[in-house]
N, C-alpha and C positions, 0 to 999 in steps of 0.2 A: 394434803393437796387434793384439789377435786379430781373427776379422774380424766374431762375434758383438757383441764390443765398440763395430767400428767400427761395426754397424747401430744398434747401440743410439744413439749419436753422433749418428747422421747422423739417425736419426729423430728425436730430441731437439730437435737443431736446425733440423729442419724444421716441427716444432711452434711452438719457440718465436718463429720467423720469420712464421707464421700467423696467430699470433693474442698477445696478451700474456694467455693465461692456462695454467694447469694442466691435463693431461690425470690424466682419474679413470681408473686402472685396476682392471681386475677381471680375475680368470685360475681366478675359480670354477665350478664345471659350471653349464650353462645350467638355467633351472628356470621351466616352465610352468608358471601358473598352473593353480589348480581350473576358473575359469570357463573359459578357452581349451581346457582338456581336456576341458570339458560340446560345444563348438563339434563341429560336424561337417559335412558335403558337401564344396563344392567350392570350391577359390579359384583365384578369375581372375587371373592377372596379365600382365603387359602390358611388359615389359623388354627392354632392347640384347641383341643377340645373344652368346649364352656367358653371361651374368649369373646363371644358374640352374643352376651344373653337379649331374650328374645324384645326384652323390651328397650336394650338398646339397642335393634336390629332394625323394627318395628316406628321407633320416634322417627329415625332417619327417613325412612323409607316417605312416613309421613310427610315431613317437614321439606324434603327433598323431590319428591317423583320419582327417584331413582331405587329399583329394587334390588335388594342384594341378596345374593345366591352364595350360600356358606359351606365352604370341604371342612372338617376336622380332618387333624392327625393326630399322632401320637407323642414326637419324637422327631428331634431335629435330622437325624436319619433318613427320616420316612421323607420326610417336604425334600432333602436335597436328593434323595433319589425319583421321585414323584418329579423334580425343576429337571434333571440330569433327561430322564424319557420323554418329556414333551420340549426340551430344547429352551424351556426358559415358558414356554404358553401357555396357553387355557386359565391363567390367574391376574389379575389386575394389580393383586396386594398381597402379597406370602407374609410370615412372620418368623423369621429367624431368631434366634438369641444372639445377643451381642458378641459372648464368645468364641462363637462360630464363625463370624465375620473373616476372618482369614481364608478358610473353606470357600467361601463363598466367591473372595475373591479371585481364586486362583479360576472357577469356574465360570466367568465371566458373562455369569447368567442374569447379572442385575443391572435396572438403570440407575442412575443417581436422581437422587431426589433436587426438584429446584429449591431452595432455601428462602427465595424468594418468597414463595407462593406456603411456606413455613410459619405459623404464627408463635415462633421460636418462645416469646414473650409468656406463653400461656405455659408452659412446658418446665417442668422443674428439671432446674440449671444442672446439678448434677448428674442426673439423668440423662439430659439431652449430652452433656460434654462425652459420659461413657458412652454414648452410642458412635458419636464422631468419632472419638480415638479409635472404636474397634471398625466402625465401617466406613472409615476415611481413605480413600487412594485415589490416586492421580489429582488431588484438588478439589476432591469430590467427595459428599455424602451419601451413602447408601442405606444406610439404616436410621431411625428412627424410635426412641422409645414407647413403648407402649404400655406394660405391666410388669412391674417387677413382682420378685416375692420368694421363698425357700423351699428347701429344703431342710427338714431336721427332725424330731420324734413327738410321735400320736400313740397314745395309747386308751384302753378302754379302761375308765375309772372305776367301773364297776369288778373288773381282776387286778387292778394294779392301782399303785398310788406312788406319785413321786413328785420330787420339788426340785426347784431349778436352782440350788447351792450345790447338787451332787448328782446332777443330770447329767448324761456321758452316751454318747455311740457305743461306749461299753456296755450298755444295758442291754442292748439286744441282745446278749450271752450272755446274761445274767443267768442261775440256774432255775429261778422259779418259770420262766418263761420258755425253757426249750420247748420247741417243737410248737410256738406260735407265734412264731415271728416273722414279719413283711420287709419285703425291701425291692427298690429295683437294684439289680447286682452290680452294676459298675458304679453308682452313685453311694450303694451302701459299703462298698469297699472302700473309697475314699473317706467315706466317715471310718471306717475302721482304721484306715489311714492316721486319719487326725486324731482317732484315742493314743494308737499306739506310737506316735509321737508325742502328746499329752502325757504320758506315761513314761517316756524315756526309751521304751521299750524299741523303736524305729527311729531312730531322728529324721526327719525331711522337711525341716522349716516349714510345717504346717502343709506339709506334701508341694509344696511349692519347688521344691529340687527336683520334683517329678519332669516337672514343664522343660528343664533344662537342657535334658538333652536323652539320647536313646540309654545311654547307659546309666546315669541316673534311674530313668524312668526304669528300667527292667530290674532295678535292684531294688525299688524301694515297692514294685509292685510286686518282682518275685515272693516277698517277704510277706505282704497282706493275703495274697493267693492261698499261701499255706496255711496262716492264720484261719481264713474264711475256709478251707476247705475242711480243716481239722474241725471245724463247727457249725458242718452244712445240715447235720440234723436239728439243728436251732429252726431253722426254716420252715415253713409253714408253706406259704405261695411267695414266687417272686411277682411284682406288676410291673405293669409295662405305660398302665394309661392312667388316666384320673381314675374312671370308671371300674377299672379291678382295686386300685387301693379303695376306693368304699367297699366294694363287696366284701376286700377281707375283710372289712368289718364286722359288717350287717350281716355273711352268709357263709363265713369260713374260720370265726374263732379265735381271729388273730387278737392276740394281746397287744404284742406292741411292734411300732413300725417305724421305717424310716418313709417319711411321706414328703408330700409337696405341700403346701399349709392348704391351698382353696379346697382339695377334697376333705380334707378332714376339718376344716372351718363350716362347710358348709353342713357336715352331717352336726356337729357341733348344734350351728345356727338350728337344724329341724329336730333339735332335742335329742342326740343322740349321743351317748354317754362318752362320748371321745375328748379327750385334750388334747395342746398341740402346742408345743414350745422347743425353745432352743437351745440345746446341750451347752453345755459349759467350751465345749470344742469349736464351738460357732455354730450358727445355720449354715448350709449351704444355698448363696445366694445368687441369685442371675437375673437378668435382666432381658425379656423379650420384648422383642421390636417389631415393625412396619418397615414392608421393604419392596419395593416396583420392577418385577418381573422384567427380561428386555421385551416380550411380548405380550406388553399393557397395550390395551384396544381402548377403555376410557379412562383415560385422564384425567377429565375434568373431573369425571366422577371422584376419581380417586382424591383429587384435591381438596374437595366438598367434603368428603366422609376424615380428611384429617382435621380440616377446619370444623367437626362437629364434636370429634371427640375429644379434643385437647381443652374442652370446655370444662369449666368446673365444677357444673353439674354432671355431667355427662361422666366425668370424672371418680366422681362422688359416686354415683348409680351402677358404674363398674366396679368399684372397690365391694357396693354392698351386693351384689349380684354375683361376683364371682371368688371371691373371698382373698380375692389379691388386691395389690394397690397400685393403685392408678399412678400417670406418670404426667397427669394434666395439675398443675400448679393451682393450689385452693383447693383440689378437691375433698381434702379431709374433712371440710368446712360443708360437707352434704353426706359426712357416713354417717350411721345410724349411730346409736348409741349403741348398740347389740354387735357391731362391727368395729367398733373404737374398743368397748371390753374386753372382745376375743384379739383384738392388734396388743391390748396391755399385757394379757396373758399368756400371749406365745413371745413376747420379748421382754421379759420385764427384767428391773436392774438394769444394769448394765450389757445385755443383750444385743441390744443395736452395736456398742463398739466392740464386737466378739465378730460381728458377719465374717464369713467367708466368702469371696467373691467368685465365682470360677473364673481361673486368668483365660485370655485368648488361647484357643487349642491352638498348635503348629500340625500341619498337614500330617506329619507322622503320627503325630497322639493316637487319632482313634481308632489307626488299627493294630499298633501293640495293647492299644485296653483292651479289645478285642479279646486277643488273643488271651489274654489272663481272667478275663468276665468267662468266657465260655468253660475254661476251664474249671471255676467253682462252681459252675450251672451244669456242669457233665458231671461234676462230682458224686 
């Protein structure tokens, strides 16, 4: 099978494992509105680092008169305590992840988006429907999708070599690798999580028992804590952002890591001896979105820059730019062929129906992880 075909496959089937419905495509030039093209000054927006590359920053700005002024952060943390100090202002557009959306809610820092003014049609169905369920209340949508993409293991092929029949979160204790290993710490706990369920070793329906309730949750984290702290000399650096998981690359050694795919796709892409695929445990997968501060100042802008990017060029240009995947419908149909090879080889097989989704946090979650992250980080 050619290897266009196998993408087309494999995306298929990642869709239709999503959600049980149809994705609408479109792959016609993107097309502003009159009113978005009346729109003019400045749009704030407030997104994960690398989500804005410069040349889809840049077409808009062009094509629009509207120039946009870009915060990174790091960390769904950071943006809700960043909303929580200014009261919801100073951002036009935040991007949260889906399974934060409950967070979000209780803090009633967002507008709902009009659906109206939504070109829903362009927007892959799956996608859009996760975004509804998690940022759905009072009859109203608050999020929107923007890029999905993983979590799961990178390594340097030049010290290591492995294949995805006997790929595992296990491998980060492997014995040849102590003392160069990456991870962010509550992320890579959950993969340790999902080995040692995989294993027998922990049971938690794929850590999903976790979600259930406090006492769940403290017993099946007590359990990984110990695990991880008993093997905190494996460790090399923890990261925190894109930009330190490359460094361990390129400037600390690390062998192998628990990463997010775009930083290690992209050293990939600039010829850097890194791989990047999916354990046999799943990736850990998530879905970041578009979402309207209660202290948006333009609108219109804001309406414009969604009507531009749900295009499937536009689409297409962010998938090969930031080494995630786009959430605008056709856009496969403009990735590179250097960016369809590196999609087959961080999920190949049957990878796509392995995902790990993160389910919606409940208000309590993130400060019992808290409390058990810090403690293999004091270890």
């Amino acid at each position: 099978m050619a290897k266009n075909q196998k993408l087309n496959v494999a995306r298929r089937s990642f869709i239709k494992k999503s959600a049980a419905m149809g994705v609408a495509a479109s792959v016609a030039p993107w097309i502003i509105s009159r009113d978005a093209l009346a729109s003019s000054g400045e749009l704030k927006i407030m997104n994960w680092a690398g989500y804005l590359p410069d040349e889809v920053k840049e077409q808009f700005e062009k094509d629009t008169g509207i120039q946009v002024k870009f915060t990174q952060f790091g960390s769904n943390q950071e943006l809700i305590n960043k909303m929580k100090a200014t009261r919801g202002r100073g951002f036009d557009i935040v991007g949260p992840t889906s399974n934060m959306m409950p967070q979000w809610r209780d803090l009633e820092l967002l507008k709902p988006w009009d659906m109206s003014r939504i070109p829903t049609d362009k927007i892959l169905a799956p996608m859009l429907r996760t975004s509804m369920e998690h940022g759905g209340w009072n009859d109203e949508y608050h999020h929107l999708p923007y890029l999905w993409g993983t979590e799961a293991l990178a390594w340097n092929t030049e010290k290591l070599s492995r294949e995805y029949k006997d790929l595992s979160y296990g491998d980060l204790f492997s014995p040849e690798v102590k003392g160069f290993v990456m991870g962010r710490p509550h992320s890579m706990m959950l993969g340790v999580g999902l080995y040692l369920d995989s294993t027998g070793v922990l049971p938690s329906n794929r850590m999903l028992d976790a979600y259930k309730d406090e006492e769940n949750m403290r017993r099946i984290w007590g359990e990984i804590t110990k695990y991880c702290i008993e093997r905190k000399e494996w460790v090399k650096q923890f990261w925190a952002d894109a930009d330190a998981q490359k460094n361990g690359f390129t400037q600390n050694d690390v062998m192998i890591a628990q990463t997010w795919d775009g930083p290690a796709m992209q050293l990939k892409s600039q010829g850097k001896p890194i791989q990047y695929m999916a354990p046999q445990e799943g990736a850990l997968t998530w879905l970041d979105g578009l979402a309207m501060p209660v202290g948006v100042r333009n609108t219109d802008a804001v309406y414009a820059f969604i009507e531009y990017l749900y295009s499937a060029e536009v689409g297409g240009l962010l998938a090969n730019t930031t080494g995630y995947n786009s959430c605008a419908a056709g856009g496969d149909q403009f990735v590179t062929d250097e960016a369809k090879k590196n999609f087959l080889e961080a999920y190949p097989e049957d990878a796509l129906e392995r995902l790990w989704w993160w389910p919606a946090e409940p208000s309590w979650y993130a400060g019992i992880r808290a409390q058990y992250r810090d403690k293999f980080v004091a270890a």
